[in-house]
N, C-alpha and C positions, 0 to 999 in steps of 0.2 A: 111231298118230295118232288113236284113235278118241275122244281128251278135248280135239282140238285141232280150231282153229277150221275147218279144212280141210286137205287133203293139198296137199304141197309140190310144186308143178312142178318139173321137170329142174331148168329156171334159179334156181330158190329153192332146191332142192337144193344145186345145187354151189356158190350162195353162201354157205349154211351151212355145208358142208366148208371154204368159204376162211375163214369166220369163225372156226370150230373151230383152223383152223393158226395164224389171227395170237393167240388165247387163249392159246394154247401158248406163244407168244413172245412173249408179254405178261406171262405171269401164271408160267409154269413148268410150269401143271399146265392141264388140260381132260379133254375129253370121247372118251375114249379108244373104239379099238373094237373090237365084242364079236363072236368069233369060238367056231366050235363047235370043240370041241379036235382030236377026228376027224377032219371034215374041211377044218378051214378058212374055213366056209364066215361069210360076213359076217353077222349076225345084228340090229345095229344099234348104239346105242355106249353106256359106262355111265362117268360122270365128274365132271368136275367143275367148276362154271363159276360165274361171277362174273355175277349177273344184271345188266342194261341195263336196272331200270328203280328209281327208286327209291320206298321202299315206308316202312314203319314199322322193318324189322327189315334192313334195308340202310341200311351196305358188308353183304357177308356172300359168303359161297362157299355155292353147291348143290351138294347129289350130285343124280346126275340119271340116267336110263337112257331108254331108248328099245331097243324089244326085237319084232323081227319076231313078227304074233301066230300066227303057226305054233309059237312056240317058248313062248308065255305054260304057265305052268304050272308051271313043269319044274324049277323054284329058281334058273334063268339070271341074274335081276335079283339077288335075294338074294343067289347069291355073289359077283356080281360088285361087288356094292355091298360088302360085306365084305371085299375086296381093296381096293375103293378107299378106303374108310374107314383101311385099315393105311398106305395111303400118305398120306389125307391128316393123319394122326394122327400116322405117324411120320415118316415123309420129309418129309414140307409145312410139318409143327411147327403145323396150322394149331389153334386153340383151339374151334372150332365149326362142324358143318356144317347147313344147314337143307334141308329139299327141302318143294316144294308142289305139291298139284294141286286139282284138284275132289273137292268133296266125294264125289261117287258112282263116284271111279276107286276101287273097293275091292280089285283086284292093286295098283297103286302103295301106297296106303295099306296094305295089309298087310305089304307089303316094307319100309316108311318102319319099320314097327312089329314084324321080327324081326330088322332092325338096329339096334334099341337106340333108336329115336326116339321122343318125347313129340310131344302134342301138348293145345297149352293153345289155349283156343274165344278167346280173348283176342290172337290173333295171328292167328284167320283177317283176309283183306282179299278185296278188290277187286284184282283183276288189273286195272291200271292199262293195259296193252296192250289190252283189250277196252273194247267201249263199252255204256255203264248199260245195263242191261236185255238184256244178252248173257247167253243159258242157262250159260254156263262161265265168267264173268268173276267168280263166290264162290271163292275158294281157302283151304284148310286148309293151317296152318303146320305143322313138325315141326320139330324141331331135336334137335341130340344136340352135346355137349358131350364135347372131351377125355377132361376126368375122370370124366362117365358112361359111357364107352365103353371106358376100359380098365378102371375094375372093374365094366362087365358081363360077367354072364356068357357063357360061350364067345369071349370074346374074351383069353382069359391071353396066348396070346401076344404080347401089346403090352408084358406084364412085365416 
């Protein structure tokens, strides 16, 4: 949470897990979650979500992650973003997926960019959830496309 406006109380908590469940039955696909293989242990979630707000580059689907920062480092976001990119590519049939953050989250932004995402200065905005003159309300676009993604490299398995 450290790019976000503040940390979530219990009860902002568990409305975004009910939010997360009706995404799922709404859409097919969300925001799935991220477990250490070892031990099981919760991590945070990495998936797939249909933003609530509209923007210049919505309808549109996010990949999106949120990753305990005990774990930051470690390739956790990366591959797990690379599973979900196979499902939203293959199984979801979806044509495009975009993810955004702040300019200065440079782990998100590095993850957006060894899964295969671009990013054109022509698509940053204003996070519209935030008010003028909020420090985190600039957001950098990404997007990655279908057909860039299965002939990027290391991703042949979509062949």
């Amino acid at each position: 949470m450290e790019f976000f406006p503040a940390l979530l109380s219990r009860g902002e908590s568990d409305g975004l897990a009910d939010r997360i469940e009706a995404h799922f039955a709404e859409h097919g696909f969300g925001l799935f979650a991220a477990e250490l293989r070892a031990t099981r242990e919760f991590i945070g979630y990495i998936g797939l979500a249909v933003p609530a707000f509209e923007a210049a580059f919505t309808p549109c689907v996010e990949i999106g992650w949120r990753i305990a920062a005990d774990q930051w480092g470690q390739g956790l976001a990366t591959e797990g973003a690379r599973e979900v990119l196979r499902f939203a590519f293959g199984e979801s049939k979806l044509d495009a997926v975009v993810s955004f953050t702040v300019p200065s989250n440079r782990r998100s932004r590095r993850v957006m960019e060894k899964i295969g995402m671009t990013q054109d200065p022509r698509d940053d905005f204003e996070h519209p959830h935030l008010p003028e003159g909020h420090p985190l309300r600039r957001h950098v676009l990404h997007r990655l496309r279908r057909s860039d993604w299965v002939a990027g490299e290391g991703n042949r398995e979509m062949r």
